[in-house]
Structures are given as structure tokens and as C-alpha cells.
C-alpha positions as CSV (number, residue, x, y, z in Angstrom):
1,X,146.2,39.2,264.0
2,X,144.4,40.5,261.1
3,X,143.5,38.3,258.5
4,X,144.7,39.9,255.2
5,X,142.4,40.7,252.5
6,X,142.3,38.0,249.7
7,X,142.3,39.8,246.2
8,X,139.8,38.0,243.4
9,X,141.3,37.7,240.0
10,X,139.1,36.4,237.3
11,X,140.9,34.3,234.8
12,X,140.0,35.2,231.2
13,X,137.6,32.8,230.1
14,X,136.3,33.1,227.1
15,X,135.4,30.8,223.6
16,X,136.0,32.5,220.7
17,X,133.9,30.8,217.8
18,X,132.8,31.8,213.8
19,X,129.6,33.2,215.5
20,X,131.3,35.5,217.4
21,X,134.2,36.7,215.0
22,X,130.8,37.7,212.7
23,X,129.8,40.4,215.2
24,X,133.1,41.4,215.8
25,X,133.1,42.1,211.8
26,X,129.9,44.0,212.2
27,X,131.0,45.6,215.1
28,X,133.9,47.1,213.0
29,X,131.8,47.5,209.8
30,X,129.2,49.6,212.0
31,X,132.3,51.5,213.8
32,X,134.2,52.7,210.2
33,X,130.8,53.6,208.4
34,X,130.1,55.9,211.8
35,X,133.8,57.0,210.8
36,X,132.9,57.9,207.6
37,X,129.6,59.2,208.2
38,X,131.0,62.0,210.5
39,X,133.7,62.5,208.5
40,X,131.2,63.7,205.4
41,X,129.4,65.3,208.4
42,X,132.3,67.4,208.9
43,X,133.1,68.3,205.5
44,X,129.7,69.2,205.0
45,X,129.4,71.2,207.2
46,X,132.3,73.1,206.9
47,X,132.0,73.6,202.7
48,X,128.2,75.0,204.0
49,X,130.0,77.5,205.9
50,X,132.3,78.5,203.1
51,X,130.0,79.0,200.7
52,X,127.8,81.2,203.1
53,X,131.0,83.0,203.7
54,X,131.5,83.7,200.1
55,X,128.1,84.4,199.7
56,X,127.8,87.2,202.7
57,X,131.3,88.6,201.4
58,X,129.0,89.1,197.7
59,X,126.0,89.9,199.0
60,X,126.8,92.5,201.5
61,X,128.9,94.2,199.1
62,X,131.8,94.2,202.1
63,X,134.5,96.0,200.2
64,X,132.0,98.9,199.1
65,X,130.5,99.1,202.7
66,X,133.7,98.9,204.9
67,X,136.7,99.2,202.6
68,X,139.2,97.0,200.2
69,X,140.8,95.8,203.6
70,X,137.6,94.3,205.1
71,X,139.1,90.6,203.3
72,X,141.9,90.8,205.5
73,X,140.4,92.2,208.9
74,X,137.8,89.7,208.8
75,X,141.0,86.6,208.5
76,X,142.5,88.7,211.6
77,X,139.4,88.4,213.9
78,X,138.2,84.9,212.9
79,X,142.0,83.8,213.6
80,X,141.5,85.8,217.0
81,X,138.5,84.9,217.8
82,X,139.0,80.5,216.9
83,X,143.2,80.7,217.1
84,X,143.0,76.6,216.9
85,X,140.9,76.7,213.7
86,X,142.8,76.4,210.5
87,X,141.3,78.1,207.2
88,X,140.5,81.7,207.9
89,X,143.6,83.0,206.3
90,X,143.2,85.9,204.1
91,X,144.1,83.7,201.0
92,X,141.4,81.2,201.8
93,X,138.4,83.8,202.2
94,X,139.2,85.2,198.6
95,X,138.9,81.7,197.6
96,X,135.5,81.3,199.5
97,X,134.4,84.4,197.6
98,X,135.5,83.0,194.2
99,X,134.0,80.2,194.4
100,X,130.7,81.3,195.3
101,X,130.8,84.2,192.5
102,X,131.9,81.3,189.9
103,X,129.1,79.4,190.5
104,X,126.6,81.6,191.3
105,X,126.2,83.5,187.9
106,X,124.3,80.4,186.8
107,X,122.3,78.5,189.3
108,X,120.3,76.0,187.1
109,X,122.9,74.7,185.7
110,X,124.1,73.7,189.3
111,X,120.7,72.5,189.4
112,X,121.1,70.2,186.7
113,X,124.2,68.6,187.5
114,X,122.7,67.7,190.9
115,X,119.6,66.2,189.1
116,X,121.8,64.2,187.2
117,X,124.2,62.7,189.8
118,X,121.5,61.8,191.8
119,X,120.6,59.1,189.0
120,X,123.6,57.5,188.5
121,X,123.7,55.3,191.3
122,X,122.0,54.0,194.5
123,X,125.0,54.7,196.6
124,X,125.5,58.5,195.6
125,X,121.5,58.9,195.6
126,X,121.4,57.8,199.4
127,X,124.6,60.2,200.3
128,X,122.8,63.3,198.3
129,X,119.6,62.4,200.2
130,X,121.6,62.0,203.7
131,X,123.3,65.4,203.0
132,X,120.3,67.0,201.7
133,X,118.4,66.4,205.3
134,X,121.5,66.8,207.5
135,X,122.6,70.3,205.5
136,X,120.4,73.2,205.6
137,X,121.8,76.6,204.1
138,X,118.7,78.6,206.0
139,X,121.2,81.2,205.6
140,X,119.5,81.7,201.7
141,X,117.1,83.9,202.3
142,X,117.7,86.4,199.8
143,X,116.2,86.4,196.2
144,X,119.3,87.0,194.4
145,X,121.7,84.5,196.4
146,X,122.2,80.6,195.2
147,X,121.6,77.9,197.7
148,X,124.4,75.8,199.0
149,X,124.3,72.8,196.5
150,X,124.2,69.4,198.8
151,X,126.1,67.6,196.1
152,X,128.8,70.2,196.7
153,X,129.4,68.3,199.8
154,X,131.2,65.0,198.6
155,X,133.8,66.7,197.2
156,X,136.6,67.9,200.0
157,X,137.6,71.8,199.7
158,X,140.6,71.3,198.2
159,X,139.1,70.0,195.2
160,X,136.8,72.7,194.6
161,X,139.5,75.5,195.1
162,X,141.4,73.1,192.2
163,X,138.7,73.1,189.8
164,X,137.6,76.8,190.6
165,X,141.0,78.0,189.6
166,X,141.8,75.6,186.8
167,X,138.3,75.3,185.0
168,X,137.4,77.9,182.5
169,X,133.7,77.9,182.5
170,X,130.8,76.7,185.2
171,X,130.7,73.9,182.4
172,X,134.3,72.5,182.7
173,X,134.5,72.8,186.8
174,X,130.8,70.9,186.9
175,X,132.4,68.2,184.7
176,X,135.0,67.5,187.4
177,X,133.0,67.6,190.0
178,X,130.7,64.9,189.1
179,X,133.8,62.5,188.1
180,X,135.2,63.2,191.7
181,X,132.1,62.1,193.0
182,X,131.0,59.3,190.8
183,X,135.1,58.3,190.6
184,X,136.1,59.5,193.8
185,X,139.1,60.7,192.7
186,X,142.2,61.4,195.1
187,X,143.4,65.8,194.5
188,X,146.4,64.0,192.7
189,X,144.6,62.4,190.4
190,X,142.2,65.8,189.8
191,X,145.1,67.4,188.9
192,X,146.2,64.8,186.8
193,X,143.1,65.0,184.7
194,X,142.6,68.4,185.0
195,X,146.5,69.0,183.0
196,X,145.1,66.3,180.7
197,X,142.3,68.5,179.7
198,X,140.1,65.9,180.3
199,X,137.1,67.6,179.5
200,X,138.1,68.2,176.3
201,X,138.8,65.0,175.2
202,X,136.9,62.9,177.3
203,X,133.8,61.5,174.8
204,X,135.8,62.8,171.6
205,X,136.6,59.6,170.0
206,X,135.0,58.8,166.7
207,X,132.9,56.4,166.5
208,X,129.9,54.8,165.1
209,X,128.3,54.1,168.9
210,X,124.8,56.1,168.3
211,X,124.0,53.9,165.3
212,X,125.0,50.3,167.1
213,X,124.0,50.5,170.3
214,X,120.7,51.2,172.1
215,X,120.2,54.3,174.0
216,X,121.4,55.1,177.2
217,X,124.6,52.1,176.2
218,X,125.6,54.6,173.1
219,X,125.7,57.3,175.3
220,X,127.6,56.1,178.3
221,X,129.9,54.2,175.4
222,X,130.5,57.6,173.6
223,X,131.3,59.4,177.5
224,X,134.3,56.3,178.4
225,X,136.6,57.5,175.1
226,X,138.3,60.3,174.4
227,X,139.5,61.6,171.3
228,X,143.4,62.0,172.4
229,X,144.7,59.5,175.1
230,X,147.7,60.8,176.9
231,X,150.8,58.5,177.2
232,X,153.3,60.5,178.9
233,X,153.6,58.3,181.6
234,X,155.2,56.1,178.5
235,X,158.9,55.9,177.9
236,X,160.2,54.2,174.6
237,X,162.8,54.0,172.0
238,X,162.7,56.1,169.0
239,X,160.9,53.8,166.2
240,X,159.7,51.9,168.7
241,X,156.6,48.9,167.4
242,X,153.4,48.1,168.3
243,X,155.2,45.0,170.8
244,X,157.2,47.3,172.5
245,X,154.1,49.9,173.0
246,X,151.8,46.5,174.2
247,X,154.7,46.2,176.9
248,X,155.1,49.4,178.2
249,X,151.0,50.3,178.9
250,X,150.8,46.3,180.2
251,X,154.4,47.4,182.3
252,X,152.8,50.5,183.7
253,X,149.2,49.4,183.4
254,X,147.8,51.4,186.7
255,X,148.8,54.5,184.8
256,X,146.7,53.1,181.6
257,X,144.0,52.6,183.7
258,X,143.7,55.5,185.1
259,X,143.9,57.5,181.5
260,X,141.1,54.9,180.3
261,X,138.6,56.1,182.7
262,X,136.8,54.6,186.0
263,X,135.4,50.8,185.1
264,X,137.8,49.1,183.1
265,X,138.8,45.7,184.7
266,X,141.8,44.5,182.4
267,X,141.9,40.9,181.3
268,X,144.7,40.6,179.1
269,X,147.1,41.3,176.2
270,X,147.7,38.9,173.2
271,X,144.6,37.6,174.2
272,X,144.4,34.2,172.0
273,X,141.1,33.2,170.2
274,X,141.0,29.5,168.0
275,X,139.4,30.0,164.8
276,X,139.1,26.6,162.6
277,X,142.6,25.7,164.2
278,X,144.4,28.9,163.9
279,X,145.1,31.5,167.1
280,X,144.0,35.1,166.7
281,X,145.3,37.8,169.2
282,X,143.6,40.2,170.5
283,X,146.2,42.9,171.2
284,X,144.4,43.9,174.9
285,X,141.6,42.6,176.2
286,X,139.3,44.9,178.7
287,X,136.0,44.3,180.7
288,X,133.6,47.3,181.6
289,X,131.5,47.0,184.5
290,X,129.2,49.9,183.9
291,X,128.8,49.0,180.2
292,X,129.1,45.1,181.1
293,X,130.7,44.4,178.4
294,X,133.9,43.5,176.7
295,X,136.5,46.3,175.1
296,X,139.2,45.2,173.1
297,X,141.5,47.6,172.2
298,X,143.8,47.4,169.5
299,X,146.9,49.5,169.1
300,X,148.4,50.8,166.5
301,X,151.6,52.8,166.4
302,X,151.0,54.7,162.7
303,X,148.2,57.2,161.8
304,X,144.9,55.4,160.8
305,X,144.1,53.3,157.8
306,X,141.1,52.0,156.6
307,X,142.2,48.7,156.6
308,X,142.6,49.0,160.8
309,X,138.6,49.3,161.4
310,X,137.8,45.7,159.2
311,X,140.7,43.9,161.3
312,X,138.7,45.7,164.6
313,X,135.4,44.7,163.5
314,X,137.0,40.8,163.0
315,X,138.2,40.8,166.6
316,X,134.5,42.1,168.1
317,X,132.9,39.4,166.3
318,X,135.3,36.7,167.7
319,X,134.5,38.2,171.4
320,X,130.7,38.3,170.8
321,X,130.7,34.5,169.4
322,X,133.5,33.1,171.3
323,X,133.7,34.6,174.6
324,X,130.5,37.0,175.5
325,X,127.7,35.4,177.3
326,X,123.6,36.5,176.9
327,X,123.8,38.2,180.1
328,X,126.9,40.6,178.5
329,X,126.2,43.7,176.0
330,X,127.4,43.9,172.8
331,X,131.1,43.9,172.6
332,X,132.7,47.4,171.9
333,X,135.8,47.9,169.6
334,X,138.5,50.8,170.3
335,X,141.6,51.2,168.0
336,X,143.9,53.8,169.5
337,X,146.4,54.8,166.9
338,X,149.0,57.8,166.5
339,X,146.9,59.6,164.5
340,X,143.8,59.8,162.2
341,X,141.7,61.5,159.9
342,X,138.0,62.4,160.3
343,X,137.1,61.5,156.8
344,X,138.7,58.4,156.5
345,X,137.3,56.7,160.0
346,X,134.0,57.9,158.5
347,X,134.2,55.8,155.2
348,X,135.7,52.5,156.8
349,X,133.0,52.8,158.8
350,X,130.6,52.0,156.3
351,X,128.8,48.9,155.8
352,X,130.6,47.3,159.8
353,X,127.8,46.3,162.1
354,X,129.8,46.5,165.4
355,X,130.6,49.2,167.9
356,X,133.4,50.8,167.1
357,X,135.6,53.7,167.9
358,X,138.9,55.4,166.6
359,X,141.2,57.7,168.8
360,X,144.7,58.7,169.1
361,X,147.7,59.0,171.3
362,X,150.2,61.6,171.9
363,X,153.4,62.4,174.6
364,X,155.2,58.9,174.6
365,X,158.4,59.9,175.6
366,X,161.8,58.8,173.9
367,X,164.3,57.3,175.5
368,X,167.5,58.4,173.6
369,X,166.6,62.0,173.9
370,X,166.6,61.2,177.8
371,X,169.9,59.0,177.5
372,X,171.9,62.7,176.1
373,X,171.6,63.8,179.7
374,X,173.7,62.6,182.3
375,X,172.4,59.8,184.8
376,X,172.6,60.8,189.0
377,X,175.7,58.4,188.9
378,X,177.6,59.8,186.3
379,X,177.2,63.1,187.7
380,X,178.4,61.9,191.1
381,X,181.2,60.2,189.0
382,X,181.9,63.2,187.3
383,X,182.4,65.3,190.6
384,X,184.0,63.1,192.3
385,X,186.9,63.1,189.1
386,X,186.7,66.8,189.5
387,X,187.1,66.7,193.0
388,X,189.9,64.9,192.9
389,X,191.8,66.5,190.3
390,X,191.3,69.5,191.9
391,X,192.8,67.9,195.1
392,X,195.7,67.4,193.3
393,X,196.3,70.6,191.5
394,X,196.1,72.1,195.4
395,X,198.5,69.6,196.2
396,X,200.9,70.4,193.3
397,X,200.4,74.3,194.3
398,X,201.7,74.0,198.1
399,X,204.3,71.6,196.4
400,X,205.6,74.0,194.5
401,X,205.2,76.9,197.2
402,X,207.1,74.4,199.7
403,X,210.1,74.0,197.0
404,X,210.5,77.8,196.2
405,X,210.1,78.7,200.1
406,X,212.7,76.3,200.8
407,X,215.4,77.9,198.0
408,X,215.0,81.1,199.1
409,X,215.8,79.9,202.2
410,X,218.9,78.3,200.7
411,X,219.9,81.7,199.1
412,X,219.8,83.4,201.8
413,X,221.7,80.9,204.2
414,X,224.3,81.4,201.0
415,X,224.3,84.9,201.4
């Protein structure tokens, strides 16, 4: 008899402490930032090969050497020749062409963008540099062509053929791309800022920033305003008040913050400051972490009067005395009103010592002009009536054809 063969199982022993649930953590850490990394790898590589495409399509004059269909029998052999690859439609290699002639009609200007990301911060520095090594466009070898820009690689395809065919000028599309890398902006909110005309207004406000606060704050402060903020995402009733305005940005305040610009932490609205026994509010109450310092903001729902920027300048003092600490700059003022004149911000800026700024708002919607239109439910109400009185006008028709066919019959049998 055959002894049988005994099978070891080991039991699962094992102690799971803090010490060990701390290199699990880095474990993870490590395995998303290798995630990451080869996902910029990728990207990289991919825009590189765009651009070169583009650039060969220029260079080589392709249309003038083998015809105007060379575009399209190019997509027909890359799709042959990589039939799992996604990209090489005809559509997509026009766009690799525009882009590269877009950009490449001025070349130090590229040049000065990417010296100018590369000193915002230590994070983007150390991605530029990591790209820079990693991506080589060795494929640059003529006089006349413009180098791959590295920088061009943290921003995904999609947002470049965006910009490229929204932005009117190298100007415009550089300004987007540097607040999709610095705010890493999703293609939905590009588009958003992009329809907003972002670049336009973004840094337009007026203010008095240059004379009270010390270069590079001023600067910075001047490039978070705009001169018109958009409010569409705002619906209200006609004659609606400052309150009712307060309530609607605080209701819908990821929206507001988003039109506000990367950095503002909120803190509050009606924000209450004792002064020898009495309570000041400060209609909202913002923190900015690039600035570090406090923004109020103070809204007004009627064009600008002079009056406004002394009630402002009241409020900043009460922040800088009250509630900013040493560590904190100087507390900037913003009062966003439904309108203003150049001239008269100018003058009641005169003679006040704080930061401040004046802008406007536009495209709050109003309710009762949506109310005139019909809701889903009363349309489904309304059909549903006409559906049914329809129903019965059938029902009255075969009635009526039933009656008739039913005395002829009669006459007849009389007959």
C-alpha cells in the first residue's frame, strides 16, 4: 500500500503593524508616480512625433512634390501600415501641419514662454528638465525648421489642436498654454476659458497695484484680475440685490472659483469684523496662496461710484490690522461691480494707500425671461392633454361611423 502524499499548506501568518502600512504607502506613492511618469512619457513622445510630422509635411513641401492628395495617401498607408494605432486620419495630419506652421513663424517667442515657465515653480522646472533629457527632436536638422518645444509636452494633443484653432495669434495660444500647465486645466475647462476670452480680460482690471505693492507682488496681483468677470453660470431675478447676488456665487461657488483664477482658497461671505463694539461685513472673504495674502471682494450690483473704493479701502485696513499676520502680504481689495468708468476709478483712487482694484460683471441670467418657456413637465403635461383629446376625437369619429353604418343598414333592411 502506498502511502499517499501529504500536501503542505502554509497558514497566512503575518503581523500587520504602522511600520509596515508606511511602506505599503510608499510602495503605492512610488507605483502611481511610475504611472504618471510614463504616462508624460507617452505623451511626449507622441506630440514629438506630431510636430516632426507637421514639420516634414512643411518642409518637404509634400503637396508641391507629390500632389494635393499626398495628406490623404500618407493617412491611408500609416493606417495600413499601424491598423491598431489611432491618429493618422487625414483630419489629424492637417492638424499636425497647422500647428507646426502656427507656431513656427515665430520661434523666439516659443522660446520665451518656455524661459518663463521654467521659473514659476520647482515642480514644472523639474518636469521641463525631465522632458528636456528624455525628448530629443534630432530630427531638427535644418536651418529654417523650429525645434520641438519640451514645454509643448505637458499639454495633451487635444489641447493644443483647441488652442491652435481657437487662438488668433502665437500670443493668445502661448497664453493658454502656460495656464494649462501652470493650472492644469482639464480640455473642458480650456474651452471654458477660451469662450470667455480669457486672454482678453484676464489682467484688465483697474487698479492702483503698480504704485502699492512691490515688484514681482504688483505684477502677479495685476495677472489674477480681469477687467470683465463672466457670470453666466448665474441665474437670478430681474432687480435682483447685492444679497441675492452674495447667494448665488456662494450657491455655485466651484463655478466662481473657477472664473476667479487658479489660487483662491475661499473663506467666507458676510465675513464679521468688531470695530469699538460694532460688526463690519466683509461681503466675501478670499485667501491667495501664490500672493499669500488676503482678497476681499466686495460686490456691487450698480455701475461704479466713487464712494465704493473708500468703503473697499475701509475693509483692507480692517483685514491688515485685525486679521493678517507678519508672515502675510499686504491685503488686496477687489470691488466687482456691473459697470464702471475709467475716469472715475482713477480719481477715487487718489489719496487711498491700499491695493485696490475695480472690475465688472456681465451675463447673469434672468429667471423670468427663462420662466416664459415651458418647463419638461408641463410639456409632458401638455402632450399628454393633447394625446388624450385626440384619443377622444378618434373615438367620437368611429362612433359616429359605427352609428351611420348601422342606419344604413336599417334602410336597407326597410327596403
Amino acid at each position: 500500500m502506498k502511502n499517499s502524499e501529504t500536501k503542505v499548506v502554509k497558514i497566512h501568518d503575518v503581523k500587520i503593524d504602522q511600520e509596515y502600512m508606511l511602506w505599503l504607502g510608499e510602495i503605492k506613492a512610488r507605483y502611481r508616480n511610475a504611472q504618471i511618469k510614463a504616462a508624460v512619457r507617452v505623451n511626449a513622445e507622441q506630440l514629438l512625433f506630431n510636430w516632426q510630422l507637421g514639420r516634414d509635411l512643411v518642409m518637404r513641401k509634400a503637396e508641391e512634390k507629390w500632389g494635393s492628395g499626398i495628406v490623404e495617401q500618407v493617412s491611408l498607408d500609416l493606417q495600413a501600415a499601424f491598423p491598431e494605432s489611432k491618429g493618422f486620419s487625414t483630419s489629424n495630419l492637417w492638424r499636425m501641419k497647422q500647428w507646426y506652421v502656427f507656431y513656427s513663424r515665430d520661434y523666439e517667442k516659443l522660446a520665451q514662454l518656455g524661459r518663463e515657465i521654467q521659473a514659476t515653480d520647482n515642480q514644472t522646472i523639474t518636469k521641463i528638465a525631465q522632458l528636456g533629457r528624455e525628448i530629443h527632436d534630432s530630427s531638427a536638422s535644418d536651418a529654417n525648421s523650429v525645434p520641438f518645444p519640451d514645454y509643448f509636452a505637458l499639454v495633451p494633443w487635444k489641447h493644443h489642436v483647441t488652442i491652435v484653432t481657437k487662438s488668433k495669434s502665437i500670443e493668445e495660444a502661448l497664453f493658454y498654454i502656460a495656464k494649462t500647465i501652470s493650472g492644469n486645466w482639464s480640455r473642458s475647462t480650456l474651452e471654458n476659458c477660451i469662450q470667455s476670452d480669457l486672454y482678453h480680460t484676464s489682467g484688465g482690471a483697474i487698479t492702483n497695484y503698480a504704485e502699492r505693492l512691490p515688484s514681482p507682488q504688483s505684477e502677479l496681483a495685476q495677472a489674477i484680475t480681469k477687467d470683465t468677470y463672466d457670470f453666466g453660470f448665474l441665474s437670478l431675478d430681474e432687480g435682483y440685490k447685492e444679497e441675492d447676488l452674495e447667494t448665488e456665487l456662494e450657491r455655485q461657488l466651484t463655478r466662481f472659483l473657477l472664473e476667479l483664477g487658479r489660487g483662491f482658497a475661499y473663506l467666507g461671505r458676510q465675513v464679521p469684523i468688531v470695530v469699538e463694539g460694532e460688526t463690519r461685513k466683509i461681503d466675501m472673504l478670499f485667501f491667495h496662496i501664490s500672493l499669500n495674502c488676503y482678497i476681499v471682494i466686495e460686490l456691487k450690483t450698480v455701475p461704479f461710484k466713487p464712494e465704493f473704493a473708500g468703503k473697499l479701502n475701509y475693509y483692507v485696513n480692517l483685514v491688515d490690522d485685525l486679521i493678517k499676520s507678519p508672515a502675510h502680504n499686504p491685503t488686496i481689495g477687489l470691488l466687482i461691480c456691473s459697470n464702471k468708468k475709467k475716469t472715475d476709478v482713477r480719481y477715487a483712487f487718489k489719496g487711498i494707500e491700499t491695493p485696490i482694484g475695480v472690475a465688472s460683471y456681465t451675463n447673469v441670467q434672468i429667471k423670468e425671461i427663462q420662466e416664459q418657456l415651458p418647463t419638461i413637465e408641463e410639456l409632458q403635461n401638455r402632450i399628454q392633454l393633447l394625446e388624450e383629446e385626440l384619443s377622444k376625437k378618434i373615438r367620437g369619429t368611429e362612433h359616429q361611423k359605427h352609428v351611420s353604418a348601422r342606419d344604413s343598414h336599417r334602410i336597407g333592411s326597410d327596403d
